[in-house]
N, C-alpha and C positions, 0 to 999 in steps of 0.2 A: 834217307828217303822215307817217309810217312810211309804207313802201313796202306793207304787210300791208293797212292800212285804207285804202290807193288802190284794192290790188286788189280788198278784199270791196266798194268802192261803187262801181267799176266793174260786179260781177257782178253788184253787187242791181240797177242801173241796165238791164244787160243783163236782168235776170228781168223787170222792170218794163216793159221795152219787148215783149220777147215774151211779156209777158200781154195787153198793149195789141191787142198786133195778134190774138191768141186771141179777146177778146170780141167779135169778128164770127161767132166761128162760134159754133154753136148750144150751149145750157148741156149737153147732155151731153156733146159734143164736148171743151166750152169744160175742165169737170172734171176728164175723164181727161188731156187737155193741161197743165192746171195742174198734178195729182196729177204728171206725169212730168216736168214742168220742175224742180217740189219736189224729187223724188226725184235727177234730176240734182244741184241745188246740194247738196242735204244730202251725196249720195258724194263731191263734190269738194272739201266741206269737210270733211267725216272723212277724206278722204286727207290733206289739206293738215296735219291739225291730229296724225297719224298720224307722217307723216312729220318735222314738226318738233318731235315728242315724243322723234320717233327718235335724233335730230341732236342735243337735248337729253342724251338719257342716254349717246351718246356722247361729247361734252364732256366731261359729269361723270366718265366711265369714263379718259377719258385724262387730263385735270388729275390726277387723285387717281393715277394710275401714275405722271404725271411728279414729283408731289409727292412720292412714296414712293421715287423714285429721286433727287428730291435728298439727302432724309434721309438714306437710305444713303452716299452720297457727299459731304457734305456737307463732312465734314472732310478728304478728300481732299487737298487741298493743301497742311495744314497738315501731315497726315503724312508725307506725300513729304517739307517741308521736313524734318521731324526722323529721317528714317532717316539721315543722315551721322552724327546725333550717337549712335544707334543702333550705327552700324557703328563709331565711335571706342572706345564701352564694349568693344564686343567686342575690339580689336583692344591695349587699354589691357588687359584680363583675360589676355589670351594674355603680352604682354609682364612684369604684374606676377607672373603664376605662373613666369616664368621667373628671377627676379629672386628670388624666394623670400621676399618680403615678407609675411607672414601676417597682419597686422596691418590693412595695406595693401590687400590682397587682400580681404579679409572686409567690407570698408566699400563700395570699390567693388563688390563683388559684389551688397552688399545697395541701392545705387541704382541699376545697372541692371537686377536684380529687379523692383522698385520702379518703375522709368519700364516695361519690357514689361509689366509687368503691367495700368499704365496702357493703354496704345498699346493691347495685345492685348481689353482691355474696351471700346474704341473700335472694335473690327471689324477689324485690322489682323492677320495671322496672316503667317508666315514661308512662302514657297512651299516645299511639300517636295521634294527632291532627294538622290538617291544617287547618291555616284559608286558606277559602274559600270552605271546606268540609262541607256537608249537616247535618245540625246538626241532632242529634240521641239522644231522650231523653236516651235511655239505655248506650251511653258513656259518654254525658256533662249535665252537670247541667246549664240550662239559667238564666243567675242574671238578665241579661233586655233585651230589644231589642230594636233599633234603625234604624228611617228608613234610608233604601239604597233602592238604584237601581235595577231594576227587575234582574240584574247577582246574587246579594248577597242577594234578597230574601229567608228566611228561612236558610241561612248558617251561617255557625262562622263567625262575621267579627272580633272577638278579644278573644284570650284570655288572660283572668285575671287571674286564680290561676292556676297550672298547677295538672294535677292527678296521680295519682298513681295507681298500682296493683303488688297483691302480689302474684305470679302465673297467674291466669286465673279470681283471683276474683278483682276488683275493691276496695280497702280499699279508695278513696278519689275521689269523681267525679271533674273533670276540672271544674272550671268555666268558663263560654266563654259568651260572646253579640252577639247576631243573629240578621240579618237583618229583619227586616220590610218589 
C-alpha cells in the first residue's frame, strides 16, 4: 500500500474516532462539530492534492527543459570530434592556394564548403573574433602574450586555433596571442 493511502486511512480513522467521541454531545452540538471536522479534512485534502498538483507540473516543467537541452546538444561530441578535421580543410586551403594548383583548389574548396555547411545546419557556428578586439577571458583562451604597442595592448594580436559554438554554448575556446 502507497505511503498516500496509509495517510488518507489513518485520517479517515482519525475523523472516525473524533465523531465517535462527538456523539455524546447533544445533536446540534454534535452538527456543527461534524460540519467542522468536514471542513478540516476537505482543506487538508485540497492542500495535499494542491500541492502534489504542484510538484506534478514542475516535473513536467523540468523533464521537457532538460529534454530540450539534450536536443540541442545532443551532437556535441560528435562535433568536437570533427573540428580537427574541420581545422585540416582549412589549413590544406591556405597551403594549396599557395602552391597554385587551381584544379586542386577548386575540388577541396567545394568539400569543405560542403562538410561546413553540413556542421553549420547542425547548430555549429565559428566563434567571431578580430584581431585587434579586447581580448575576453570568457570568449578566447590566451596561449601567450607578446609585447606590442600601447594600440594592441591587452588585445588579440593573433589568432592561432579558431573556435566554436554549438548554439549559445562554446564547445572550443579560440586560441589567440594578446599583446603585452
Amino acid at each position: 500500500m502507497s505511503t498516500e493511502n496509509k495517510d488518507m486511512n489513518r485520517d479517515q480513522e482519525e475523523v472516525v474516532q473524533e465523531v465517535n467521541t462527538v456523539e455524546n454531545l447533544d445533536d446540534n452540538q454534535d452538527v456543527e462539530v461534524t460540519e467542522l471536522i468536514v471542513e478540516e479534512e476537505l482543506a487538508k485534502e485540497k492542500d495535499k492534492f494542491l500541492r502534489l498538483f504542484a510538484e506534478f507540473e514542475n516535473y513536467k516543467k523540468r523533464t521537457s527543459r532538460e529534454r530540450m537541452e539534450l536536443f540541442k546538444t545532443a551532437n556535441e561530441e560528435v562535433l568536437v570530434a570533427l573540428l580537427p578535421v574541420l581545422d585540416d580543410f582549412d589549413r590544406a586551403l591556405i597551403e594549396m592556394a599557395k602552391i597554385e594548383s587551381q584544379e586542386n583548389l577548386v575540388g577541396v574548396s567545394l568539400i569543405s564548403n560542403k562538410f561546413r555547411d553540413i556542421l553549420s545546419s547542425k547548430g555549429l557556428t565559428e566563434v567571431p573574433l578580430v584581431i585587434g578586439d579586447a581580448f575576453s577571458a570568457d570568449q578566447a583562451e590566451a596561449i601567450t602574450q607578446i609585447p606590442a604597442g600601447d594600440k594592441m595592448k591587452g588585445k588579440i594580436v593573433d589568432v592561432i586555433e579558431k573556435g566554436y559554438q554549438l548554439g549559445d554554448k562554446i564547445i572550443r575556446f579560440p586560441k589567440v596571442v594578446i599583446g603585452q
